[in-house]
C-alpha angles and dihedrals in degrees: 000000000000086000084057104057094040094054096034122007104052106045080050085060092038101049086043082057099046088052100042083061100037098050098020105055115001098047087049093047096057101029083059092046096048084049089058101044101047099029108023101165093047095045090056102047103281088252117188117224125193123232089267093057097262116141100228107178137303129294079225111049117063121228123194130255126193110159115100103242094058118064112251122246122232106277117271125226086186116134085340108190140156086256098039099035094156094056121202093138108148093202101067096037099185142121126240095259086210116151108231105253084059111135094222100052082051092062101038085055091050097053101048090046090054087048092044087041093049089044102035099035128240102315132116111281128225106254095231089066090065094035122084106217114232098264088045090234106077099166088202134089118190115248087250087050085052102043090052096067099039089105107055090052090050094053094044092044108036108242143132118257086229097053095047088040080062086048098051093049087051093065095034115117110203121206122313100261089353097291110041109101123332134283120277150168129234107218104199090059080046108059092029092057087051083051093056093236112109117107114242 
């Protein structure tokens, strides 16, 4: 007995020891310290204030916006409910794992093509404004998307196109290192800044 726990049984516990340190405590440990270091918004939570000091949501986590001066996020199958049909609850990121000949995305769709359609004008739409992404709170529209509904905010806002459209290239991201992933827009940087309310 006492030859076997001194040839297996304790290395086993020792070396358990050694990883639960090591990758329990100091990995996490650095790897959280480099991350604050090199990348200190996104480490945190990439949290968005407004100009008076309010945290008012994430870069990274979409909201939704339906009133017709603000651009509109892509839709959100997110925590869909009866009681929550427009989803954005952070708390069930998902898509709607619905095929596509599903009677219920058909109609989703539809229905968002006939309100886009009755607040845009009859134009092709961009494909990400009828298309749930896979977490459900893409924070991103794409610059088509943007420019779609470019039209509609300047109306209800009074502004000039020109001067939205400004606004819009202002808050588009292009490619990680020029090729890695596509351009996009955040829409909640975006229709905070036309509010007047994101902090500089």
């Amino acid at each position: 007995m006492t030859t076997f726990l001194r040839h297996r049984l304790w290395p086993a516990i020792a070396l358990l020891l050694a990883m639960t340190i090591v990758t329990g405590i100091l990995y996490p440990v650095v790897v959280t310290a480099v991350a604050q270091v090199a990348f200190p918004n996104q480490a945190s939570g990439s949290f968005i204030q407004t100009a008076d000091g309010r945290t008012i949501g994430s870069s990274l986590i979409g909201q939704a916006f339906s009133q017709p001066e603000y651009f509109w996020s892509r839709p959100s199958a997110a925590g869909v409910t009866d009681e929550n049909p427009g989803g954005y609850d952070g708390n069930a990121s998902a898509g709607s794992n619905l095929g596509p000949t599903n009677q219920k995305l058909i109609e989703r769709i539809t229905a968002t093509v006939d309100t886009l359609k009755a607040a845009n004008g009859d134009k092709p739409i961009p494909v990400d404004l009828v298309t749930t992404s896979a977490s459900g709170l893409d924070p991103d529209i794409s610059p088509a998307a943007a420019e779609y509904q470019v039209a509609r905010v300047a109306k209800e806002r009074g502004m000039t196109e020109e001067n939205l459209r400004a606004v819009v290239n202002r808050h588009t991201e292009q490619p990680f290192l020029g090729f890695l992933g596509q351009p996009r827009v955040n829409v909640l940087l975006l229709n905070l800044d036309l509010d007047g309310l994101l902090a500089k």
